[in-house]
C-alpha positions in Angstrom: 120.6 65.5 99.3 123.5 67.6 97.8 121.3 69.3 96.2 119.3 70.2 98.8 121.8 71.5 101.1 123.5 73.6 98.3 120.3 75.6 98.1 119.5 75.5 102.1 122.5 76.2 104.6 121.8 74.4 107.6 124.4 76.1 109.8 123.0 79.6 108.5 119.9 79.0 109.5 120.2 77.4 113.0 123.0 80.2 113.9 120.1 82.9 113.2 116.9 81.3 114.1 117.0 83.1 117.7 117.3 86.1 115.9 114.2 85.2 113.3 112.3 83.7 116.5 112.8 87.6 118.1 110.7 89.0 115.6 107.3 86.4 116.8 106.3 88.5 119.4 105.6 90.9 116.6 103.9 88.8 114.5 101.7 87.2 116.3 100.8 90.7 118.1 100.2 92.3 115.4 98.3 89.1 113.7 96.1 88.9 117.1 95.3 92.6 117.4 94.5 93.0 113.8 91.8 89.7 114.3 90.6 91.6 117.2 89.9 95.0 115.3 88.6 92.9 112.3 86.4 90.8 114.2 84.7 93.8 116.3 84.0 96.0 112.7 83.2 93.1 111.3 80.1 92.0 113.3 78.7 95.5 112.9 79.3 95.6 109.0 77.8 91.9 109.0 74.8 93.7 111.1 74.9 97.0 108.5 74.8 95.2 105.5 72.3 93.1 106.8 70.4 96.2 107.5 66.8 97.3 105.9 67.7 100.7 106.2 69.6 102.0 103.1 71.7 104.2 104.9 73.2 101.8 106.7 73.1 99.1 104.3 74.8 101.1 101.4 77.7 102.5 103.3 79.0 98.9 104.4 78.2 97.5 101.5 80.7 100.4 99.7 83.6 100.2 102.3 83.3 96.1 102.1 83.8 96.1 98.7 86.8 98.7 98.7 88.7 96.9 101.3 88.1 93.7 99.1 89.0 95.3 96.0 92.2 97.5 97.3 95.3 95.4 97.9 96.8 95.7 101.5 100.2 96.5 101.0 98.9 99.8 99.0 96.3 100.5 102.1 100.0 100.1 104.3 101.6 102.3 102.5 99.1 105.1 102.7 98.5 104.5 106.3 102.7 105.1 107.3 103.7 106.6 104.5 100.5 108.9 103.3 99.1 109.8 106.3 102.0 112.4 107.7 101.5 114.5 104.5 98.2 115.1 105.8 99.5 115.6 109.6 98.6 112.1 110.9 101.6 110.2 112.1 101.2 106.5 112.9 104.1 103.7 114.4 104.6 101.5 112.2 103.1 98.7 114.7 100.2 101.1 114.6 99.8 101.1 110.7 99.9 97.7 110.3 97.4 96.6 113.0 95.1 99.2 112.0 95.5 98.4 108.2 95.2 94.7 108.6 92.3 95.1 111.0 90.4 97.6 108.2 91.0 94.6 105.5 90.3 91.7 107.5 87.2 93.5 108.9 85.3 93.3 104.9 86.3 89.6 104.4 84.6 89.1 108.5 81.7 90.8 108.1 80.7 88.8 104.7 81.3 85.9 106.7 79.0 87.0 110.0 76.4 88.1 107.4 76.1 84.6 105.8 76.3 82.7 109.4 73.9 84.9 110.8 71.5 84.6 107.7 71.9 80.8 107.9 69.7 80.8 111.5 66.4 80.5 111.2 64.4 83.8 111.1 61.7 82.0 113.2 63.8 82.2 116.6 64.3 86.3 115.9 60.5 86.4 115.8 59.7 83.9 119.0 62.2 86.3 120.9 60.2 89.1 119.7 57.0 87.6 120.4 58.5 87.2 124.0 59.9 90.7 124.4 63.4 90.2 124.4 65.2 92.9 123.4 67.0 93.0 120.1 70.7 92.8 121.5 69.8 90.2 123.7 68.4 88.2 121.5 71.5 88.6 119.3 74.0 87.6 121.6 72.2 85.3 124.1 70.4 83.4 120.6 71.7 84.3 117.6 75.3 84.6 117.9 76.1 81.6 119.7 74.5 79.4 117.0 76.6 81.9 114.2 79.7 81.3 115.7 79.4 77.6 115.4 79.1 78.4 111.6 81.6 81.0 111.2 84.5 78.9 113.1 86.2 77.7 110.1 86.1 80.1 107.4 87.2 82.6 110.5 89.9 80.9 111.5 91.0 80.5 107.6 90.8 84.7 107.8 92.8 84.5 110.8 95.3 82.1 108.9 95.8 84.3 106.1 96.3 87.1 108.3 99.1 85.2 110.3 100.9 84.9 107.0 100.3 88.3 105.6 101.8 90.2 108.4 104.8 89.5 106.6 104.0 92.1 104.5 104.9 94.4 107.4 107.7 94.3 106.6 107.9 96.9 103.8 107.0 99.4 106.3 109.7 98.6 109.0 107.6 96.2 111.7 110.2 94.3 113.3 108.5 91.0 112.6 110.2 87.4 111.4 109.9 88.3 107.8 111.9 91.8 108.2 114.4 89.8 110.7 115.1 87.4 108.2 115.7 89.7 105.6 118.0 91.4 107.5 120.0 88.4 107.8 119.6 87.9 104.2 121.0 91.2 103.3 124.3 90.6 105.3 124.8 86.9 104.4 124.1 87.1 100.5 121.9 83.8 101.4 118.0 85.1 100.7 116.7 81.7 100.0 117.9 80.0 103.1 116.3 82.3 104.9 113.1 83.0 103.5 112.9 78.6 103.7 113.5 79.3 107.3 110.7 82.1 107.7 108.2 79.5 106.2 109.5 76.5 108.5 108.3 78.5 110.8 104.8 80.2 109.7 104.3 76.3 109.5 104.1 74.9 112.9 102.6 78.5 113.8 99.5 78.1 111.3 99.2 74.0 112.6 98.8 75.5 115.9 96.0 77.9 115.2 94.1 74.9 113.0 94.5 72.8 116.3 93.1 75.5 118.4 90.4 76.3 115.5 89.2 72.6 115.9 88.9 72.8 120.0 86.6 75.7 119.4 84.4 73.6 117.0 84.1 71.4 119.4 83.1 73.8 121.9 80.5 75.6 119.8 79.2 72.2 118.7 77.0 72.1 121.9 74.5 74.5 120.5 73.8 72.3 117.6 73.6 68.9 119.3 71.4 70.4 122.1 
């Protein structure tokens, strides 16, 4: 126990937790706009790479595997820091949502292709056979079923995400991580807070697994019926 609290001060921590707890906002706007811009590209990569026409098929296949094969903190510092050299200027809230969202979009739209090539083709050509259009068949037939699918490993993307926005922090988004190294840098006591920062990405990430299983359970309808 002495051990414990020799590496972890308790008072430190609990005197600047509202301060930590004011950069959440942050994260999780930044967390749920990035999942937003992710999951849009990423249903029409899934449908591009999907595609039998090559010049569809090969440009999504090539920006899919870059985003996978780029790390994000080097796409974050080219989006705020690169960029103005070439005139564009972005917020740093504006860099990180857009540079999350790019990356998530390739790990997305691998899962979307897999879910939607998991359906049986046989319910693509009834709706054709019936004259329903292709988009409506897509969203009214396909999609639905998908999602069911593409809940979980979704929601793991969306996990990871929650915990990688820390890496704003390198490019000045006021978000938990760069809160609590502020308090780090004037108390001499990284560890403590950095312990802190995770007790908290904790019951944030249980949340989102809680909400990920009520949507399972939602979805689950188009199986059992």
């Amino acid at each position: 126990m002495d051990t414990l609290l020799s590496i972890f001060d308790v008072k430190l921590a609990i005197e600047n937790l509202p301060f930590v707890l004011s950069g959440l906002p942050m994260t999780i706007a930044v967390a749920f706009l990035s999942m937003g811009v992710g999951a849009l590209l990423g249903l029409f990569l899934a449908l591009g790479r999907g595609s039998s026409y090559r010049l569809l098929r090969w440009p999504t296949r090539i920006y899919i595997s870059f985003m996978r094969g780029t790390p994000i903190l080097v796409f974050l510092y080219v989006l705020y820091l690169g960029l103005p050299e070439v005139g564009i200027e972005l917020t740093a809230f504006q860099a990180a949502v857009i540079g999350f969202g790019l990356n998530s979009a390739a790990y997305i739209a691998e899962i979307n292709r897999a879910s939607l090539n998991s359906i049986d083709t046989g319910q693509w050509e009834a709706a054709t056979t019936l004259g329903i259009p292709y988009w409506r068949t897509l969203g009214g037939i396909i999609l639905p079923q998908a999602a069911r699918i593409a809940i979980p490993p979704l929601t793991n993307v969306f996990l990871d995400l929650t915990k990688a926005t820390s890496l704003a922090a390198v490019i000045t988004v006021p978000e938990m991580f760069q809160k609590a190294q502020i308090v780090s840098g004037r108390s001499f006591d990284s560890l403590t807070m950095y312990i802190t920062v995770a007790l908290i990405y904790w019951p944030l990430c249980i949340v989102i697994s809680a909400f990920q299983e009520r949507l399972e359970k939602r979805f689950s309808r188009y199986v059992n019926e």
